[in-house]
FIVOFI-191708 format. One record per residue (C-alpha): residue in three letters; x, y, z. Coordinates in Angstrom, 3 decimals. Layout:
<sites>
+------+----------+----------+----------+
! code !       xx !       yy !       zz !
+------+----------+----------+----------+
!  ALA !        X !        Y !        Z !
...
+------+----------+----------+----------+
</sites>
This chain:
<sites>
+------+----------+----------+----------+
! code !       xx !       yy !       zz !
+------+----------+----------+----------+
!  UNK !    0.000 !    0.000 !    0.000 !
!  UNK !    3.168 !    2.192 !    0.667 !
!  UNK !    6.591 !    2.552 !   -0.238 !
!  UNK !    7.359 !    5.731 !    2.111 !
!  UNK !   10.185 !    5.303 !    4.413 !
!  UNK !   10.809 !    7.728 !    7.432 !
!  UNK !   14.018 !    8.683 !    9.245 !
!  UNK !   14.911 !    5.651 !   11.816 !
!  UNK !   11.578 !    3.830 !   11.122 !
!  UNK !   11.377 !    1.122 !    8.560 !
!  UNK !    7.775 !    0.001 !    7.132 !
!  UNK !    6.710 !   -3.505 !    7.887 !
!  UNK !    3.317 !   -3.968 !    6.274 !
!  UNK !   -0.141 !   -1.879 !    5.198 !
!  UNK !   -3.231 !   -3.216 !    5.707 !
!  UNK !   -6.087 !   -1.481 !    4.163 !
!  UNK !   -6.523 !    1.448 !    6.155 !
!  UNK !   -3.220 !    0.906 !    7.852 !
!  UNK !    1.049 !    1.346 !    7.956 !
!  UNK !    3.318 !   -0.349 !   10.617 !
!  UNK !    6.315 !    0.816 !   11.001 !
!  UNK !    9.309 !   -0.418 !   13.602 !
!  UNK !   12.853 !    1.050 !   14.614 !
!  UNK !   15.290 !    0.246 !   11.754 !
!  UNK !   18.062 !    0.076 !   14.561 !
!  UNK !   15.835 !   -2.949 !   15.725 !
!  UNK !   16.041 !   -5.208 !   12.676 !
!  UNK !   19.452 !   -3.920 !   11.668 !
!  UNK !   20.180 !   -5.875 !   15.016 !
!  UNK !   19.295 !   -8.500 !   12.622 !
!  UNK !   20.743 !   -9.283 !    9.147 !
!  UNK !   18.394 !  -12.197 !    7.854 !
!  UNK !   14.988 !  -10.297 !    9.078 !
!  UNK !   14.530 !  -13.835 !   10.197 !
!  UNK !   10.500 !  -14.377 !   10.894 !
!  UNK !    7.986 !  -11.839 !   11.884 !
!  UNK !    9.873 !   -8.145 !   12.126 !
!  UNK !    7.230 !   -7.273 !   14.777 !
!  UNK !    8.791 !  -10.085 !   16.908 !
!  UNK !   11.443 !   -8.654 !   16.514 !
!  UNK !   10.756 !   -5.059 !   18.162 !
!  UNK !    8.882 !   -3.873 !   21.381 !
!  UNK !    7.069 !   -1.403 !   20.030 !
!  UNK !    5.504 !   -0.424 !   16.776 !
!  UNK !    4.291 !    2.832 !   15.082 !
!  UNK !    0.892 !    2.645 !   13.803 !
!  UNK !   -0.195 !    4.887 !   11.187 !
!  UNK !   -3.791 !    5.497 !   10.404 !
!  UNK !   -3.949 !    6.218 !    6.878 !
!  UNK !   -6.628 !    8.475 !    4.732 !
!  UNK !   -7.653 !    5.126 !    2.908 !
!  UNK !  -11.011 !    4.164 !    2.896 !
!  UNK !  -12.642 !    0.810 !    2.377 !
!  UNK !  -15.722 !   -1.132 !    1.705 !
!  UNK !  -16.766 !   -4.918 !    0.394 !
!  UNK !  -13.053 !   -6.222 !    0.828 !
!  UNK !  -11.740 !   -3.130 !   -1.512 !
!  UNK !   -9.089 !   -0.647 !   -1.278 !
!  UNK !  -11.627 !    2.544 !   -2.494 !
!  UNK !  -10.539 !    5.676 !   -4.756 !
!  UNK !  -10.215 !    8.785 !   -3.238 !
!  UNK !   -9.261 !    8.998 !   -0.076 !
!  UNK !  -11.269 !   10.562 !    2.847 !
!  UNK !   -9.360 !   13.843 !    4.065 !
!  UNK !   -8.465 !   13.747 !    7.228 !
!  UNK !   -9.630 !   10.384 !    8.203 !
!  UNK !   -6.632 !    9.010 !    9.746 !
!  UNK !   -5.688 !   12.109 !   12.327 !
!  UNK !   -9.573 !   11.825 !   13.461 !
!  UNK !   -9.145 !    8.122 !   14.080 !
!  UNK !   -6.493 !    8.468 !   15.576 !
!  UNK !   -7.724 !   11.663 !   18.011 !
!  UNK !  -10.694 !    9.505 !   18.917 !
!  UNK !   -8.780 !    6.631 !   19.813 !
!  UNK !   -6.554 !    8.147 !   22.062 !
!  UNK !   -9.241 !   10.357 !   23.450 !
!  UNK !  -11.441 !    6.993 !   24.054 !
!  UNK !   -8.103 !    5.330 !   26.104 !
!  UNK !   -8.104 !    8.347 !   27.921 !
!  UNK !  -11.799 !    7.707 !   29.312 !
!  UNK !  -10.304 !    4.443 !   29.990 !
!  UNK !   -8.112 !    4.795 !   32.316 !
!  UNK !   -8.328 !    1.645 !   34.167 !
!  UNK !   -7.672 !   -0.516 !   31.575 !
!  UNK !   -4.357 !   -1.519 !   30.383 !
!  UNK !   -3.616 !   -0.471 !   26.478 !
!  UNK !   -0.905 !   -0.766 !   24.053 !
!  UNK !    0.238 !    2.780 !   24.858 !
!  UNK !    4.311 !    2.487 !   24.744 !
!  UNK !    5.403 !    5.414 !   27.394 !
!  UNK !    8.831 !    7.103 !   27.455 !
!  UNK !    9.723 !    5.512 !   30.791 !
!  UNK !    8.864 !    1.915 !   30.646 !
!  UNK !   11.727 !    0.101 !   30.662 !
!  UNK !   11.517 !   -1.755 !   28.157 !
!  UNK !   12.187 !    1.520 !   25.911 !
!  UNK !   14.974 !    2.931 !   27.845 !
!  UNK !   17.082 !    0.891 !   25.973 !
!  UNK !   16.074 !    1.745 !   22.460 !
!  UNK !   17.159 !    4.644 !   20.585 !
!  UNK !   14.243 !    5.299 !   19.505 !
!  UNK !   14.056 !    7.747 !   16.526 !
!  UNK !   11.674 !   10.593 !   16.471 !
!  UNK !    7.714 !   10.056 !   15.032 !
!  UNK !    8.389 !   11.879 !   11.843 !
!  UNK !    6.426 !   15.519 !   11.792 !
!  UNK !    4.286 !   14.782 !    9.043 !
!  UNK !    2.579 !   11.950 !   10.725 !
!  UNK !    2.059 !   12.719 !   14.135 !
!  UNK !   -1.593 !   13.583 !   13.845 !
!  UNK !   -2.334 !    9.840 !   12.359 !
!  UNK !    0.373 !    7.641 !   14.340 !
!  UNK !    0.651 !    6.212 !   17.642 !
!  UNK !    3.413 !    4.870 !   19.170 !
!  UNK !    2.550 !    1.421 !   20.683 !
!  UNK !    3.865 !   -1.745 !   22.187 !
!  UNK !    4.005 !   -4.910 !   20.238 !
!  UNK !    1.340 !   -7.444 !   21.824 !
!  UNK !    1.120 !  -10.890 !   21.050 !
!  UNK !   -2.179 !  -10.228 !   19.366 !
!  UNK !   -5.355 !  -12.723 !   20.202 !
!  UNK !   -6.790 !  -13.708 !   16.830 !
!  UNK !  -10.404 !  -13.267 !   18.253 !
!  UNK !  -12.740 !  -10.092 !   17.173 !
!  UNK !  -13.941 !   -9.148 !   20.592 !
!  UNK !  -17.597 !   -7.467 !   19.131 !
!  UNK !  -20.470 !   -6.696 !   21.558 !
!  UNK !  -23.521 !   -6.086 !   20.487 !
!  UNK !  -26.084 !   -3.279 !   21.926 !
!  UNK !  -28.828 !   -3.053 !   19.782 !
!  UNK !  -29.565 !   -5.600 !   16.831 !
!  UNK !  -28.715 !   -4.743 !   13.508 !
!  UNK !  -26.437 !   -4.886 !    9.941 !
!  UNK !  -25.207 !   -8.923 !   10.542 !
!  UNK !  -26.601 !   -9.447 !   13.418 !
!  UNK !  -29.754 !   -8.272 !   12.162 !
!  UNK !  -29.451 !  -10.994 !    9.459 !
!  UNK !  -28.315 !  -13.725 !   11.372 !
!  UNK !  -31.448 !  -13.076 !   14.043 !
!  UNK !  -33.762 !  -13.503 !   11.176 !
!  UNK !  -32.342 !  -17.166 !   10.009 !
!  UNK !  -31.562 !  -18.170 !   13.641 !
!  UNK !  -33.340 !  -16.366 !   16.102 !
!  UNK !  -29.809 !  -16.289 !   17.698 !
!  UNK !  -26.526 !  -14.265 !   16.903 !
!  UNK !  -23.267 !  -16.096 !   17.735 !
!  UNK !  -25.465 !  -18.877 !   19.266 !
!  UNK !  -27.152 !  -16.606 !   22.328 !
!  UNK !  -31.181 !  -17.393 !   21.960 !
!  UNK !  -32.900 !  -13.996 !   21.717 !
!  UNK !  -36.182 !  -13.095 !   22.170 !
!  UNK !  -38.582 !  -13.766 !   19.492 !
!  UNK !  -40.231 !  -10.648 !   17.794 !
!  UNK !  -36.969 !   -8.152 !   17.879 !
!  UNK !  -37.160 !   -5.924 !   14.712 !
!  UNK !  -34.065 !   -3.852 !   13.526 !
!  UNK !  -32.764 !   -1.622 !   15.223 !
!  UNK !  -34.360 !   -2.518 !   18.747 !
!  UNK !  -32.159 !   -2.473 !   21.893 !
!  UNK !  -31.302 !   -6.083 !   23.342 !
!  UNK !  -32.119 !   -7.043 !   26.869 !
!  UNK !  -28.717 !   -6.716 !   27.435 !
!  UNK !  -25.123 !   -6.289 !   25.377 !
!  UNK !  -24.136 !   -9.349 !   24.056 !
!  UNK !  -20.712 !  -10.662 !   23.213 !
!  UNK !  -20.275 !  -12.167 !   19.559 !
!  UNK !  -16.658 !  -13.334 !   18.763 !
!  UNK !  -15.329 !  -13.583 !   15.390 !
!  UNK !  -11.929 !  -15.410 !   14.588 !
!  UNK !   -9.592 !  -13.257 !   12.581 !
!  UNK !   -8.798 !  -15.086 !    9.581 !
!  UNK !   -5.510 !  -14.654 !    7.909 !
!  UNK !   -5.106 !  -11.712 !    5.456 !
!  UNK !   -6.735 !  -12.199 !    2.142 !
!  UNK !   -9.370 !  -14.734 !    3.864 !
!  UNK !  -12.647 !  -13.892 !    5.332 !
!  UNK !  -13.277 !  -13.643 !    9.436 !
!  UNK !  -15.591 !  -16.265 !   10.523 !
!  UNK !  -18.089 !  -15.819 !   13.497 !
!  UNK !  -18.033 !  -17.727 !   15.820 !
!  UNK !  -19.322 !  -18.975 !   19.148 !
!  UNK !  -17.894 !  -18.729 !   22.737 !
!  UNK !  -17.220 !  -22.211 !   23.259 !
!  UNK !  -15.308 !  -22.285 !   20.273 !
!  UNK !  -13.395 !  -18.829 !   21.450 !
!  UNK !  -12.762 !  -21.381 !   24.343 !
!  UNK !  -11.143 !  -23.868 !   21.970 !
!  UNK !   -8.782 !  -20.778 !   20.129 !
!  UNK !   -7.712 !  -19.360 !   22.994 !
!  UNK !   -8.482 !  -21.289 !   26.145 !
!  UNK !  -10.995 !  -20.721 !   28.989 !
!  UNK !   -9.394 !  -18.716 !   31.184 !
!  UNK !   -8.266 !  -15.949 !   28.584 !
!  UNK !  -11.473 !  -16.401 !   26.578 !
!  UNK !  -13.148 !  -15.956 !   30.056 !
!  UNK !  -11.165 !  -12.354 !   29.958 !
!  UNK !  -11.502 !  -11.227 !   26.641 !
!  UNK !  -15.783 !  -11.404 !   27.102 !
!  UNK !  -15.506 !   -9.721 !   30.514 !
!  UNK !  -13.293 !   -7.012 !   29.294 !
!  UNK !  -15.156 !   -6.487 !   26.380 !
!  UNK !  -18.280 !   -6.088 !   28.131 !
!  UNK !  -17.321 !   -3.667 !   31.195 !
!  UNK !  -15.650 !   -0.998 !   28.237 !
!  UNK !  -18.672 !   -1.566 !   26.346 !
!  UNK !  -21.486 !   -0.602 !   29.445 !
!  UNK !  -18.659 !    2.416 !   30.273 !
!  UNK !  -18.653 !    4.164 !   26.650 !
!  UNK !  -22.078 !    3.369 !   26.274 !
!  UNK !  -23.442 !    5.797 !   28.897 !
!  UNK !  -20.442 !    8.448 !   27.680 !
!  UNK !  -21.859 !    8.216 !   24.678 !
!  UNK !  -25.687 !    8.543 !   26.288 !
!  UNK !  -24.703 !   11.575 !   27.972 !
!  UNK !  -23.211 !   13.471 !   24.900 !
!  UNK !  -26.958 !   11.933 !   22.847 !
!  UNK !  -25.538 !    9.771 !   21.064 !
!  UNK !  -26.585 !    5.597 !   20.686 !
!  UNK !  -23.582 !    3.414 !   20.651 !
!  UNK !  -25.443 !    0.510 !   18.945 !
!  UNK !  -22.342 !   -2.109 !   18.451 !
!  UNK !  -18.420 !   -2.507 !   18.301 !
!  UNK !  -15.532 !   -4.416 !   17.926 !
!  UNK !  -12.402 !   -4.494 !   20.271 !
!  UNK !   -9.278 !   -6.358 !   19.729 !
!  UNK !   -6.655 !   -7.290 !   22.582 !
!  UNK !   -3.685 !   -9.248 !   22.909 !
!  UNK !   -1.068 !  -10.696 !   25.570 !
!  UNK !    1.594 !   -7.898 !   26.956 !
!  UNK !    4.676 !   -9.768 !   26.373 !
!  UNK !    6.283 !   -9.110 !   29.766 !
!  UNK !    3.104 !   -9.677 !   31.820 !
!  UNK !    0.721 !  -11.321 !   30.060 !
!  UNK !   -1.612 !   -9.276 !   31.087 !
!  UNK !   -4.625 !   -8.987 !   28.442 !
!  UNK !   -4.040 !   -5.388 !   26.809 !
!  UNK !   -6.884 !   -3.733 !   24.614 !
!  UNK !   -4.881 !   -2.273 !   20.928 !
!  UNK !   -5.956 !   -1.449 !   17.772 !
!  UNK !   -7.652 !    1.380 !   17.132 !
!  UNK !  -10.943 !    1.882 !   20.080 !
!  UNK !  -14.509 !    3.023 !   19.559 !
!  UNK !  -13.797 !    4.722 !   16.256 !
!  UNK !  -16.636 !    5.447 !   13.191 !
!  UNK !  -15.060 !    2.256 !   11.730 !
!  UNK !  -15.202 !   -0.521 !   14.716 !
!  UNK !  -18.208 !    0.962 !   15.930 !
!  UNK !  -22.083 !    2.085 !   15.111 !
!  UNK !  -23.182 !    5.132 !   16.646 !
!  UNK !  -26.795 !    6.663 !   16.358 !
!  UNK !  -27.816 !    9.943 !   16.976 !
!  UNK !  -30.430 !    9.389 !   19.713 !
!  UNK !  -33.253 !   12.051 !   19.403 !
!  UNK !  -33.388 !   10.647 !   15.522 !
!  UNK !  -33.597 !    7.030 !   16.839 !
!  UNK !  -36.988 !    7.705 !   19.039 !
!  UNK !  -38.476 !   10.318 !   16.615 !
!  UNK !  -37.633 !    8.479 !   12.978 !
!  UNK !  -40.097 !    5.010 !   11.735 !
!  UNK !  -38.064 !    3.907 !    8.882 !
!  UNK !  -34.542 !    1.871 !    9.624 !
!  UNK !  -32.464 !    4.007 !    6.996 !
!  UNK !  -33.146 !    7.127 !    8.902 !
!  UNK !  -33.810 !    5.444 !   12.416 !
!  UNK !  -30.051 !    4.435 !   12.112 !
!  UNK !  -28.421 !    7.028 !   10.106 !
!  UNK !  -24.795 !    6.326 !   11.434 !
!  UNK !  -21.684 !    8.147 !   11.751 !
!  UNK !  -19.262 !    6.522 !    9.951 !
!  UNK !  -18.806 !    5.161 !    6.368 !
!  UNK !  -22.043 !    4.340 !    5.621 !
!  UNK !  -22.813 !    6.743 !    2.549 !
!  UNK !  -19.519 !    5.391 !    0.781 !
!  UNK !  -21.409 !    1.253 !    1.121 !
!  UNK !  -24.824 !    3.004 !    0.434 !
!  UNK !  -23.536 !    4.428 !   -2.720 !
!  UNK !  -21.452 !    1.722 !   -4.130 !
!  UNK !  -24.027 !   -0.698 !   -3.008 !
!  UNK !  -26.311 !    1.147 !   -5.859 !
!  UNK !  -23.683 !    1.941 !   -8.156 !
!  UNK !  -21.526 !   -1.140 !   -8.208 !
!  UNK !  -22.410 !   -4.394 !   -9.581 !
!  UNK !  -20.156 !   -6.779 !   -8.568 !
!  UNK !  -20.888 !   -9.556 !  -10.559 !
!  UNK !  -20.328 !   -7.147 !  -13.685 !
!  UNK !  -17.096 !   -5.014 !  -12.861 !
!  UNK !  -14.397 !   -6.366 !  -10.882 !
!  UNK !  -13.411 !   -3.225 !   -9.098 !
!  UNK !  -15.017 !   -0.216 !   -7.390 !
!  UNK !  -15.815 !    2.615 !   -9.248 !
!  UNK !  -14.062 !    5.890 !   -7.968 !
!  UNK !  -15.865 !    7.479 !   -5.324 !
!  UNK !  -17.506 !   11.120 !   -6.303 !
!  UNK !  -16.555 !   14.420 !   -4.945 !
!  UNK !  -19.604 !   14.736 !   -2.790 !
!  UNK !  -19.807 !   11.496 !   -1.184 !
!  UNK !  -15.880 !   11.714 !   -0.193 !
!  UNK !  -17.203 !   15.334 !    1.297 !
!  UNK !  -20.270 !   13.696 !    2.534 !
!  UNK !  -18.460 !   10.823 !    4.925 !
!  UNK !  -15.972 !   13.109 !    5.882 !
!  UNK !  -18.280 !   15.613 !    7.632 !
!  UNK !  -19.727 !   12.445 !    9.294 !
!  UNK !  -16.670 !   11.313 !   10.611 !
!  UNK !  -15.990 !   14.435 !   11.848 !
!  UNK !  -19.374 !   15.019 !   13.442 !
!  UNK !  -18.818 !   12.485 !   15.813 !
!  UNK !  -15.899 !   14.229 !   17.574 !
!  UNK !  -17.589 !   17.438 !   17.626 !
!  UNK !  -20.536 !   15.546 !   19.520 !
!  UNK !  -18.877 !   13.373 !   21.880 !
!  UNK !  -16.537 !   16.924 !   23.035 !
!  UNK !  -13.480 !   14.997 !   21.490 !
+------+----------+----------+----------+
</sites>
């Protein structure tokens, strides 16, 4: 996805929407690169890019200034979060004070976060507030999403009894993730830290679900990722945290006053880019997306951006 290179950082890999980068010093340390070159290092930089995607593609243009408001939400979200350990590297761990560590280039430091390298838990931690988008789906077919029985008669949209917690297992890169159930989280990852990762997952969910009641907004669903700090052990939330793109939010005065689902659960995120495509795309015809027009790039911006102005970020 990138070929930039920064002063003392080397890049590692790109995912769709984001660059990893690690101290060159680190794997000049090493001359064969041998195996994973975040095993190698104890801390990473993660850059949120301006890329945007949808249906498994890379889209054309960009959204302006998607990455820095990622990135300010995140680390406005961990800071509401206090009590829970995240992959926040800090100037005086120890672990650091032995690294030269170069300087987070300028030009990025609005879109990258310096973190440490967890051994990442190849579960989806996703909890589930309201019932909607797959969940919705699955409900219909089932009457159940990730195996939990819920009540009969739910329409989309409505809130759940109670948040639920529906794992996915992270497949590798170019393959689909796969739902799944919590006994077989229990088979991935064992009982105890399965046990963990659904706790967690919860407790953060309940906390920036009343923030997010208090500033009028509906926090309908999202997705947390954690993995294993490789000192402790302890179970560390990373990744990117209650963003537009691992989470729904609603506005809620819309939600009580609006009938129809599209307007019910207008959300603040990326939504207009699938809503367009998904009428101006067909797949089974061309193989890639068409480029994205000036006014829906515009359009998802100012949504993105709405959602910091209303939760005071």
């Amino acid at each position: 996805m990138t070929d930039t290179e920064y002063a003392g950082w080397t890049h590692v890999y790109s995912g769709k929407v984001r660059d990893l980068y690690v101290p060159t010093s680190v794997l000049d340390d090493d001359d064969t690169w041998t195996g994973d070159p975040l095993r190698l290092s104890p801390v990473v930089l993660v850059v949120a890019s301006d890329r945007v995607s949808a249906f498994d593609e890379v889209l054309e243009p960009a959204i302006p200034g998607k990455g820095a408001m990622l990135t300010e939400l995140t680390r406005w979200w961990f800071g509401q979060l206090p009590e829970v350990p995240n992959h926040l590297a800090h100037p005086l761990d120890d672990r650091l004070q032995a690294l030269d560590l170069p300087e987070v280039p300028a030009e990025l430091a609005d879109r990258a976060t310096l973190c440490r390298t967890l051994d990442m838990f190849p579960i989806e931690c996703v909890v589930r507030g309201f019932i909607t988008g797959g969940g919705w789906k699955e409900y219909q077919q089932t009457g159940a999403i990730g195996g939990i029985r819920l009540p009969e008669g739910l329409s989309n949209g409505d809130r759940l009894p109670e948040p639920i917690f529906t794992p996915a297992w992270k497949a590798p890169l170019g393959e689909h993730d796969e739902n799944i159930s919590y006994e077989r989280t229990v088979e991935i990852v064992g009982e105890v830290v399965a046990a963990q990762l659904r706790e967690l997952s919860l407790e953060i969910f309940a906390k920036a679900q009343a923030i997010a009641e208090s500033r009028g907004l509906i926090l309908a669903d999202t997705k947390f990722e954690f993995g294993a700090d490789r000192a402790t052990g302890i179970v560390t939330l990373g990744d990117e945290v209650l963003t537009s793109d691992s989470s729904r939010y609603w506005d809620a005065a819309t939600y009580e006053s609006e009938t129809t689902p599209e307007r019910r659960m207008a959300s603040f995120d990326k939504q207009i880019v699938r809503d367009w495509l998904a009428a101006n795309w067909d797949q089974s015809v061309v193989e890639h997306a068409p480029t994205l027009p000036h006014e829906i790039v515009e359009q998802t911006a100012a949504k993105y951006r709405e959602l910091l102005d209303r939760l005071g970020v």
